[in-house]
C-alpha positions in Angstrom: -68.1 185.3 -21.6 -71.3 186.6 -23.6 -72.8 189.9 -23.2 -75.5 188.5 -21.3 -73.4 186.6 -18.5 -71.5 189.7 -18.2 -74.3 191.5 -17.4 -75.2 188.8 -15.0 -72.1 188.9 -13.1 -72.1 192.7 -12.3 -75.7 192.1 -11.5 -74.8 189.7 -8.5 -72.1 191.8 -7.6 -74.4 194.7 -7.2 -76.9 192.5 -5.2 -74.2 191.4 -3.0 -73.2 194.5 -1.9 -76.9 195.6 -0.9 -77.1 192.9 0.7 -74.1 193.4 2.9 -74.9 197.0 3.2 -78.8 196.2 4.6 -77.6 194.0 6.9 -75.0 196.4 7.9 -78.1 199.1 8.2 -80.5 196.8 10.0 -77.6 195.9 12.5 -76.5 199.2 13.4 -79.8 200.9 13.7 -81.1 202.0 16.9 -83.9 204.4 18.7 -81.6 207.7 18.3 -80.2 206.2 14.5 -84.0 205.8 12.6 -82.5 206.7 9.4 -80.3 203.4 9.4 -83.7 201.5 9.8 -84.8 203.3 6.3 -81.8 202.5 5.1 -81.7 199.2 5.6 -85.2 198.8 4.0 -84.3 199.9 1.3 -81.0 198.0 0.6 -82.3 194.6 1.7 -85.8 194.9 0.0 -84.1 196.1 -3.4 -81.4 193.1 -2.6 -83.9 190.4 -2.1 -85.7 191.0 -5.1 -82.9 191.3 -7.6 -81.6 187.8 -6.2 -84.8 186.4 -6.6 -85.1 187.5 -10.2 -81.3 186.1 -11.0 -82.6 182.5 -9.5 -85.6 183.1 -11.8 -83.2 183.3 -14.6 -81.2 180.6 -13.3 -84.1 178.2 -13.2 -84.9 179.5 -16.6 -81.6 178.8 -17.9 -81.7 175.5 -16.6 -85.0 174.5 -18.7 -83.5 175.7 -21.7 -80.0 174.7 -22.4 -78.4 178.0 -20.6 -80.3 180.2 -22.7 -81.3 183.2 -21.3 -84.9 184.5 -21.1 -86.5 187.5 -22.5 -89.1 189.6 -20.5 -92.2 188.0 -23.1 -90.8 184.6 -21.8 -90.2 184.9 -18.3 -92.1 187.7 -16.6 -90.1 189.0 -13.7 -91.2 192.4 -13.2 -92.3 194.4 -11.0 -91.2 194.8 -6.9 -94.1 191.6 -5.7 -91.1 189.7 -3.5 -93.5 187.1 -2.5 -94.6 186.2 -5.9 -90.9 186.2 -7.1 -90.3 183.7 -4.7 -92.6 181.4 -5.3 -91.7 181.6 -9.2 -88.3 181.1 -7.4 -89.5 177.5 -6.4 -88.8 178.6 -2.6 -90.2 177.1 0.2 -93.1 179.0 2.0 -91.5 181.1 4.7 -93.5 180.7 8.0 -93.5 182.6 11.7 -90.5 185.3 12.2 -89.3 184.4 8.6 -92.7 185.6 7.0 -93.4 188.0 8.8 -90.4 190.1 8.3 -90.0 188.7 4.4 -94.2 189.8 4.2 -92.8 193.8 5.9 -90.2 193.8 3.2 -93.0 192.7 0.0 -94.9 195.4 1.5 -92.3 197.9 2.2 -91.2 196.8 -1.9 -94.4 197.8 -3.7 -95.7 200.8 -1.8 -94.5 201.8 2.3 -91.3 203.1 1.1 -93.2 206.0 0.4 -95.4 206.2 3.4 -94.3 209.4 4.6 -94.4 211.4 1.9 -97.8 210.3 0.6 -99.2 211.1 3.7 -97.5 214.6 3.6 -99.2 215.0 0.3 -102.6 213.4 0.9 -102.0 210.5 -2.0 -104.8 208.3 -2.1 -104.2 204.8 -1.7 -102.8 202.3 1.0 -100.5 204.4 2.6 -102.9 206.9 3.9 -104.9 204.5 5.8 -101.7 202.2 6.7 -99.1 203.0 9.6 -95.5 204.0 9.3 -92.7 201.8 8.0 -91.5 202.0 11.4 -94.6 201.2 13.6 -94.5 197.9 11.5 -91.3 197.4 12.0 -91.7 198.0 15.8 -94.6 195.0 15.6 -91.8 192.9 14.8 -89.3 193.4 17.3 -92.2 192.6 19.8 -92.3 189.6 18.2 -88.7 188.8 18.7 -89.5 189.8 22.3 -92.0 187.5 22.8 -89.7 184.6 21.9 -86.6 185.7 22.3 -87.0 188.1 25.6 -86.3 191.3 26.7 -83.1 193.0 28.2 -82.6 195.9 30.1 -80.2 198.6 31.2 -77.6 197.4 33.4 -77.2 201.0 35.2 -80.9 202.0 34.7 -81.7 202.9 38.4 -78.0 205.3 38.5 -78.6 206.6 35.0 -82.4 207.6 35.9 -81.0 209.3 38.8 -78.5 211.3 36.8 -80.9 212.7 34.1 -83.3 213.5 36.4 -80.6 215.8 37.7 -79.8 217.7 34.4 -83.3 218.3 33.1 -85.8 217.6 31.0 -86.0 215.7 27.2 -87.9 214.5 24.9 -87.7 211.8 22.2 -89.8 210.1 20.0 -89.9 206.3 19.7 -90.6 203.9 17.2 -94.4 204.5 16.7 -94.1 208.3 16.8 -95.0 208.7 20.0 -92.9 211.2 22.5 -90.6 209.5 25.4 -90.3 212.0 28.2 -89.6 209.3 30.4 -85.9 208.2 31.2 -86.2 204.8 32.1 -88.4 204.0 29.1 -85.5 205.8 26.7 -83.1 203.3 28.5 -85.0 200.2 28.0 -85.3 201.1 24.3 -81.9 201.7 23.9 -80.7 198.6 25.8 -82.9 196.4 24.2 -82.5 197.5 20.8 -78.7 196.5 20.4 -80.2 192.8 21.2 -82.9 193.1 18.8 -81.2 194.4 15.9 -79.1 191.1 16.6 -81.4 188.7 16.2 -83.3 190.9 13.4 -80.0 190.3 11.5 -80.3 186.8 12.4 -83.5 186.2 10.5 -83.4 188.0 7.6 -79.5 186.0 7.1 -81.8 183.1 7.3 -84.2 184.1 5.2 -81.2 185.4 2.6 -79.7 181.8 3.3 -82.4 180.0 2.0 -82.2 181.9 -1.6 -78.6 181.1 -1.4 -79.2 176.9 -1.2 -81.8 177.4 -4.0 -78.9 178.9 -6.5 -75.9 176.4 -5.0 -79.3 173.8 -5.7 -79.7 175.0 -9.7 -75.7 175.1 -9.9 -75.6 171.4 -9.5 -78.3 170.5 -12.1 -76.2 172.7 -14.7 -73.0 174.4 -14.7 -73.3 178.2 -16.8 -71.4 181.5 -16.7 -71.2 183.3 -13.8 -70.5 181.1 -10.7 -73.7 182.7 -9.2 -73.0 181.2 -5.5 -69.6 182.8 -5.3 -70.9 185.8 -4.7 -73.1 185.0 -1.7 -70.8 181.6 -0.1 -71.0 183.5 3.2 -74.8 183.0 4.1 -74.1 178.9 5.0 -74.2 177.0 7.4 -70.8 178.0 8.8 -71.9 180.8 11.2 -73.6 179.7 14.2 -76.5 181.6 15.2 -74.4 183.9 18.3 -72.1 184.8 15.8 -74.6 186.2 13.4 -76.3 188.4 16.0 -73.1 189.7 17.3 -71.6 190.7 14.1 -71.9 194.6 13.7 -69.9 195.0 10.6 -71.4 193.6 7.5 -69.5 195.3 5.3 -66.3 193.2 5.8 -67.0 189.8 4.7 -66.1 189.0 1.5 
């Protein structure tokens, strides 16, 4: 292979691996595990955008006899994820989709630092803008709403236990301080179903990128196999097995 489709290939192999690790993250993060939340962010944001740009230089390649571009050509910089993907020739996401996809452009370009350009008084968006997770939080309520809620089994007998052994405090997803047990319980119960079908969308959202490469593959065949490296976001899983897979970091 060239140079250049070497380079390619250790590019996808990179973005597959973020890719597993954020949904790995996003699925294993919970009310007492905020860092995985971060985490996941990070990863899935920094994954989505690399695959966009390698179906960017697909497309490219595909318009030009497998040539590859150069950044005067074929302007790809930068971290705007919804303007790589409509230079990607992707659908419009809509509803869940956009909303989450919309949390990661934002999260891409500037939230990632939120809290540490509020610590040091940095003008800009962040100041006026809440925290990574408060957004976040507005989106599992929207998974709520159209998905439902559940709850403790045990809340009533576990209430009645801590209540026994004391006082606590905890802070939730906005920042704000739990002190109440039964609230702490709901969080924590529901979170385990959120988390499942937060997993569930962004696979969606990661399937769709997927289709668009298998889609260029067929109008052109050039070194490296792109769609071998993400042949597990089809089709194939049905949408119960997506939101009860924990480990990510398994498939191959």
């Amino acid at each position: 292979m060239q140079e250049k489709e070497v380079r390619m290939l250790e590019e996808c192999e990179l973005t597959s691996a973020l890719l597993k690790s954020g949904l790995h993250s996003l699925r294993r993060a919970d009310i007492g595990d905020k860092g995985n939340y971060y985490r996941a962010f990070f990863e899935l944001s920094i994954a989505i955008e690399r695959l966009l740009k390698i179906i960017i230089i697909m497309k490219y390649r595909r318009e030009n006899a497998g040539v590859f571009p150069t950044i005067t050509e074929e302007n790809i910089k930068g971290h705007n994820l919804i303007e790589l993907w409509s230079k990607a020739g992707l659908k419009e996401l809509t509803g869940i989709h956009q909303d989450i996809f919309i949390f990661l452009d934002e999260f891409a370009g500037y939230t990632r630092f939120h809290n540490l350009d509020n610590i040091m008084e940095k003008p800009g968006k962040n100041i006026n803008h809440e925290s990574v997770l408060a957004d976040w939080k507005k989106i599992q309520e929207l998974i709520c709403a159209k998905h439902g809620r559940k709850r403790y089994v045990h809340r009533k007998e576990m209430i009645d236990m801590f209540a026994q052994t004391g006082m606590f405090l905890h802070y939730g997803m906005d920042g704000e301080e739990i002190t109440q047990v039964g609230f702490l319980l709901d969080e924590a119960a529901n979170m385990d179903y959120l988390q499942g079908y937060s997993v569930l969308y962004v696979f969606e959202i990661i399937k769709f990128m997927y289709k668009k490469v298998c889609e260029l593959e067929r109008q052109g065949y050039y070194m490296p196999v792109v769609s071998d490296f993400f042949s597990y976001y089809t089709d194939y899983w049905t949408n119960s097995e997506i939101r009860r897979k924990k480990d990510w970091l398994s498939i191959r």
